[in-house]
C-alpha positions as CSV (number, residue, x, y, z in Angstrom):
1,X,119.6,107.8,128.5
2,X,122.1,106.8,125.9
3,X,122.3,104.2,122.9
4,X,125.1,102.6,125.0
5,X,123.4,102.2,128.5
6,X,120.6,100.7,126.4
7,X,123.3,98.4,124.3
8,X,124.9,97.2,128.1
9,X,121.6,96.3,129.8
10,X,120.5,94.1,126.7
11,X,123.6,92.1,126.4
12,X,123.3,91.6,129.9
13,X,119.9,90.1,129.6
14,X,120.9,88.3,126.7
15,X,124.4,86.9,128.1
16,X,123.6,86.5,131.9
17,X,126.5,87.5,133.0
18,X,128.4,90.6,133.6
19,X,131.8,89.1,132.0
20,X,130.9,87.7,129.3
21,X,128.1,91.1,128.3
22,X,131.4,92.8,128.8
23,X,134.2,91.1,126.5
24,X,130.9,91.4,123.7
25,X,130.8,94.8,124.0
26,X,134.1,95.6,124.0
27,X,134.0,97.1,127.3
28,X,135.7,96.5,131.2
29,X,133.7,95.0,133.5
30,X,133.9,98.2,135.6
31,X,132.7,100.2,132.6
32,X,129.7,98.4,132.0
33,X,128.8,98.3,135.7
34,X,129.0,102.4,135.3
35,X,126.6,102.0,132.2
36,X,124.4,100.2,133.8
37,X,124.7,101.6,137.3
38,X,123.7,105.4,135.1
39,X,120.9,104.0,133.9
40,X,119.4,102.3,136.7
41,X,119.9,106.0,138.6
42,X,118.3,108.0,135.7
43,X,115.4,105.2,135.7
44,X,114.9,105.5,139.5
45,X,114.7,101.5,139.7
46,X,116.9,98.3,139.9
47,X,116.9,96.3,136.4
48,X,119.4,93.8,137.4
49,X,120.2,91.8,140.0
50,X,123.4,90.1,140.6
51,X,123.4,86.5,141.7
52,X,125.7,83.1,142.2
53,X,124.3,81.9,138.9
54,X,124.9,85.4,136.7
55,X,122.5,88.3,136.4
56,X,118.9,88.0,136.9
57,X,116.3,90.8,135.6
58,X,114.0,92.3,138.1
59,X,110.5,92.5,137.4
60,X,111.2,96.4,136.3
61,X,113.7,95.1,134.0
62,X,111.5,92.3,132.4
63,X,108.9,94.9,131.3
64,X,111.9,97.3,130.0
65,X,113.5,95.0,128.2
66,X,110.9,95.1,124.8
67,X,111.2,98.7,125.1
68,X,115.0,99.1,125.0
69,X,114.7,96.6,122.5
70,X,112.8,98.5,119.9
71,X,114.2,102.2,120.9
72,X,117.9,100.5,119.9
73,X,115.9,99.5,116.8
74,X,114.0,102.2,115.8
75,X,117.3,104.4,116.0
76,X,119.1,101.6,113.7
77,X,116.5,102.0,111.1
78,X,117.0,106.0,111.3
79,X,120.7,105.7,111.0
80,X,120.0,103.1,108.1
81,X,117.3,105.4,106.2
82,X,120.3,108.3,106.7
83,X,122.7,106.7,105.0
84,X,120.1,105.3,102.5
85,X,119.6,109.0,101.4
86,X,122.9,110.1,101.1
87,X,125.1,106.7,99.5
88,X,125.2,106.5,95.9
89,X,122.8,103.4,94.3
90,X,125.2,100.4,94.1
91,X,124.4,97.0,94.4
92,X,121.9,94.4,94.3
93,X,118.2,95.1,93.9
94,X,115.2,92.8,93.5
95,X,112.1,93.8,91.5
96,X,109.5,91.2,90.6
97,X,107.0,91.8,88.1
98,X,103.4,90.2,86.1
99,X,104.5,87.8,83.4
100,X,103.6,90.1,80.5
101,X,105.1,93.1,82.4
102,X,108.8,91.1,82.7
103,X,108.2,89.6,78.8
104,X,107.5,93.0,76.7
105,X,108.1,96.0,79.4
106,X,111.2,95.4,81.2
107,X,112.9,94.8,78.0
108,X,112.2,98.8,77.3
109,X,113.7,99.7,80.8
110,X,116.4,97.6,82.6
111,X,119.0,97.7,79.5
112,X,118.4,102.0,80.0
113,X,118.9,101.4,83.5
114,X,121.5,99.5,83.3
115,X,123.3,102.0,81.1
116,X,122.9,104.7,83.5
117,X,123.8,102.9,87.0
118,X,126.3,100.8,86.1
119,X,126.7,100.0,89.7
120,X,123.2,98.4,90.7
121,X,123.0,94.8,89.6
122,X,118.8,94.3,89.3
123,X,117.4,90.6,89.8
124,X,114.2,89.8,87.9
125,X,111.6,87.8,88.5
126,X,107.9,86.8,87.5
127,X,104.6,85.6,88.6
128,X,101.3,86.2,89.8
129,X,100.0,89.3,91.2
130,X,99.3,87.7,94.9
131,X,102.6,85.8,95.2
132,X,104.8,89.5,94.2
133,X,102.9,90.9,97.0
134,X,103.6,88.8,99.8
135,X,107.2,88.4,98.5
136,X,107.7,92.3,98.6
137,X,105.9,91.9,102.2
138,X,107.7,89.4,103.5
139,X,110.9,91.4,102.5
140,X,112.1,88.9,99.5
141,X,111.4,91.4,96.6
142,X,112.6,95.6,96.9
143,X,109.7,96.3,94.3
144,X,107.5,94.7,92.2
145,X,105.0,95.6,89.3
146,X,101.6,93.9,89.5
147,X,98.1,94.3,89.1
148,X,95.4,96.0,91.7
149,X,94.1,95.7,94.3
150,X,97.0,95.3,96.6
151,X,95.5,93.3,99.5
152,X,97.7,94.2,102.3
153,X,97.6,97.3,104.0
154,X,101.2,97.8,105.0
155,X,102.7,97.8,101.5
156,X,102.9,101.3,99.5
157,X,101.3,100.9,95.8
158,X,101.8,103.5,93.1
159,X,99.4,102.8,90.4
160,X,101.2,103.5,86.5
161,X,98.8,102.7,84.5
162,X,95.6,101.3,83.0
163,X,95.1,98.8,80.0
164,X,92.1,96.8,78.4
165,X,92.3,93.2,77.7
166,X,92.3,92.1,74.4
167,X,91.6,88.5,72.4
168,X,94.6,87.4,70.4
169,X,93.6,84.7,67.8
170,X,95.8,82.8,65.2
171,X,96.8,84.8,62.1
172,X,93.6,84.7,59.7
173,X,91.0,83.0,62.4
174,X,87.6,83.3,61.7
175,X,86.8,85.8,64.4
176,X,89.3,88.2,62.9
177,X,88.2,87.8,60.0
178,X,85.2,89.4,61.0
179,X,86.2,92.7,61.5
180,X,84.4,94.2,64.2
181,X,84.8,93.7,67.7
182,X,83.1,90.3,69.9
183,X,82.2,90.2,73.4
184,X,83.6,88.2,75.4
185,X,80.5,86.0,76.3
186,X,80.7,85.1,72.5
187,X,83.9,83.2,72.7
188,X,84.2,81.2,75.5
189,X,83.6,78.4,73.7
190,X,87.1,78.6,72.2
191,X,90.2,76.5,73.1
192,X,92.0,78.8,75.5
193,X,96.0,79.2,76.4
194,X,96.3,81.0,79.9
195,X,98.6,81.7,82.6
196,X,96.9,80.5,85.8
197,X,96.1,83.9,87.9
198,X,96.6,86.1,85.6
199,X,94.2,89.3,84.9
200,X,92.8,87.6,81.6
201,X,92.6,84.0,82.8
202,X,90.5,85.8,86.2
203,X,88.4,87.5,83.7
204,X,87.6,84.0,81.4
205,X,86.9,82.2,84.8
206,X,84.3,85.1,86.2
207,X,82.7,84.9,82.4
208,X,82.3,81.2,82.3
209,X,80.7,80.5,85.6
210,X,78.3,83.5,84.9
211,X,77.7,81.5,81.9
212,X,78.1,77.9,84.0
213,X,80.5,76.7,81.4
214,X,83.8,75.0,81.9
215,X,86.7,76.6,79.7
216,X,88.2,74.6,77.3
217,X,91.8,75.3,78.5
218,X,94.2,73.9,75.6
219,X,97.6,75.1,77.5
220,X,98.1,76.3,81.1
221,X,101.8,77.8,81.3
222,X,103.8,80.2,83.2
223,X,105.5,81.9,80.5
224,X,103.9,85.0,78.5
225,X,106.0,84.3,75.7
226,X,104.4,80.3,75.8
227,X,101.2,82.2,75.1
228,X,102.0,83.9,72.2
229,X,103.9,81.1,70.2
230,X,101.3,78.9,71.2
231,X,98.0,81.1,69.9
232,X,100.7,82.1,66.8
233,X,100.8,78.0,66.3
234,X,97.3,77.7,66.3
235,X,96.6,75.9,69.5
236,X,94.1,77.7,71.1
237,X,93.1,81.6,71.4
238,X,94.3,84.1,75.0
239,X,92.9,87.0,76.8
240,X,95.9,89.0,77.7
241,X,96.8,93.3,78.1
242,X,97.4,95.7,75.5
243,X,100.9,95.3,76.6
244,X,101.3,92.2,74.8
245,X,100.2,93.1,71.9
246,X,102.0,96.6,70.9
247,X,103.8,94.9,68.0
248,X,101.2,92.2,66.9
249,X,101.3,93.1,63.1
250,X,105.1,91.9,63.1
251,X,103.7,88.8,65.1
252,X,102.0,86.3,63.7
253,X,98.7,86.4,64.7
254,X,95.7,88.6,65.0
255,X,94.1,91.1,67.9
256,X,90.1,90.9,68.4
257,X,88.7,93.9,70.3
258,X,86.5,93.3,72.9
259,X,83.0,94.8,73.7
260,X,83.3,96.3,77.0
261,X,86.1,94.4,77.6
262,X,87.7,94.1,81.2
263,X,90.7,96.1,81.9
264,X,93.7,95.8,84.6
265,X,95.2,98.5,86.7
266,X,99.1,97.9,87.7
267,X,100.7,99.4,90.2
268,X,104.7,99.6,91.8
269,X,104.3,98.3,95.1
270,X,107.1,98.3,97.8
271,X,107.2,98.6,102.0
272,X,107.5,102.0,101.9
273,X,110.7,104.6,101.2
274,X,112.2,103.5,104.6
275,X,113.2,100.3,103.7
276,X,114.3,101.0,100.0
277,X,118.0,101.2,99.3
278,X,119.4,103.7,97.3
279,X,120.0,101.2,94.4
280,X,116.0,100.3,94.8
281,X,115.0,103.8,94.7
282,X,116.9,104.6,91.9
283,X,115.2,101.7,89.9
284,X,112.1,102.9,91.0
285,X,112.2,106.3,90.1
286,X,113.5,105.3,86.8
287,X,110.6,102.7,86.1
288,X,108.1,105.9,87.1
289,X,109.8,108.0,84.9
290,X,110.3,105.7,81.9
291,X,106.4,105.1,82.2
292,X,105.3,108.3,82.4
293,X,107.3,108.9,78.7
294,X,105.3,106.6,76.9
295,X,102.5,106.8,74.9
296,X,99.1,106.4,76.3
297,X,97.4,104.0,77.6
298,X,100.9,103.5,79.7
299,X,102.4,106.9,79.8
300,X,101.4,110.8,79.1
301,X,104.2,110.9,76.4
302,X,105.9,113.3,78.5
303,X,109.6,112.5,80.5
């Protein structure tokens, strides 16, 4: 059985008719007959039937035909993967990522990236840990960064790291001025800025209605940088990864360490290597690698 005896008897089911199964394929009308003549013989049954009206499938080739369908496929996906592995990483690819990740990682990588695979153009986007996982299901993202668990058991998830959540509070606020760490059940009285969906705004929810309080919320954005310019203005106080807050001294306001604070665990989560281009495996590899040379909590130090 060959690729093309499978190729002739599904544009024959598709078309109906002989001539016109033939001028798509590229073939004589005699040479597909042969194609599908060789197959029916190596089968040992009729699949086709020829009639006034075009060419009808026989009840042997109505339960074939899902079957030549995904063969055809299955073999286009290994002749994909093939070429995947051996074509240099060019092009587009799309890698979604949390909020904070995209605001005060990314910065660290994609310019390196870009430096050394001038080729691969890399589209970013942001938001919440559910909606980057069923856009990388659904085929709509190549990668994305997010936080664990991954809910869906037919995506691949590499964890890179894990980080605490930490209180940031305006420049010279009263709980830094205390100097020693809170716990989190002490604070949620304050006016809060959050991202909706978020690890920290999950973790202020959970704490509340253990507590059956309503958090104040002074600011619900989408932006990780809104978050920081509004707690640096005063507005209200956020819960948010160590990420975020790598540089606070330059920043203008003040980290508060949390007593048994919660923590998040992110992950790089794709479909799997078979449906990565080259230009997304590259990117991947180099987001592994790039992690993994940074100093703890989200890398070993080590390249």
């Amino acid at each position: 059985m060959t690729t093309e005896q499978l190729r002739a008897f599904l544009q024959v089911a598709q078309e109906g008719r002989l001539s016109i199964a033939a001028k798509g394929l590229g073939l004589s009308q005699s040479g597909l007959s042969r194609q599908l003549q060789s197959l029916e013989a190596e089968l040992g049954t009729r699949l086709l039937v020829r009639t006034p009206g075009g060419a009808v499938l026989t009840d042997a080739g109505e339960r074939f035909l899902p079957h030549a369908q995904r063969a055809l496929e299955a073999l286009s996906k290994g002749t994909s993967e093939l070429e995947r592995l051996s074509s240099t990483p060019q092009g587009s690819v799309s890698l979604g990522t949390l909020h904070t990740v995209g605001a005060y990682l990314m910065p660290d990588i994609i310019p390196a990236f870009a430096q050394r695979f001038p080729e691969v153009r890399p589209r970013l986007s942001e938001g919440t840990a559910q909606a980057l996982e069923e856009s990388v299901a659904r085929g709509v993202l190549d990668l994305a960064i997010l936080s664990l668990p991954v809910r869906r058991a037919d995506l691949v998830a590499q964890k890179l790291w894990e980080e605490r959540l930490t209180l940031v509070v305006p420049r010279g606020h009263r709980l830094a001025r205390q100097g020693k760490p809170v716990a989190l059940a002490e604070v949620v009285g304050e006016s809060w800025v959050v991202i909706p969906g978020m690890s920290g705004t999950r973790a202020l929810e959970a704490e509340c209605e253990a507590r059956g309080v309503t958090p104040k919320l002074a600011l619900e954005t989408d932006n990780a940088e809104a978050i920081r310019r509004m707690v640096e203005r005063g507005l209200g106080v956020a819960l948010v990864p160590e990420l975020m807050t790598r540089d606070h001294q330059a920043q203008g306001f003040d980290v508060v360490p949390l007593v048994r604070g919660p923590k998040r665990q992110v992950a790089l989560v794709h479909r799997g290597e078979g449906y990565l281009t080259a230009a997304a495996r590259a990117l991947k590899t180099f987001i592994v690698d790039s992690i993994r040379a940074m100093p703890e909590p989200w890398g070993r130090g080590q390249s």
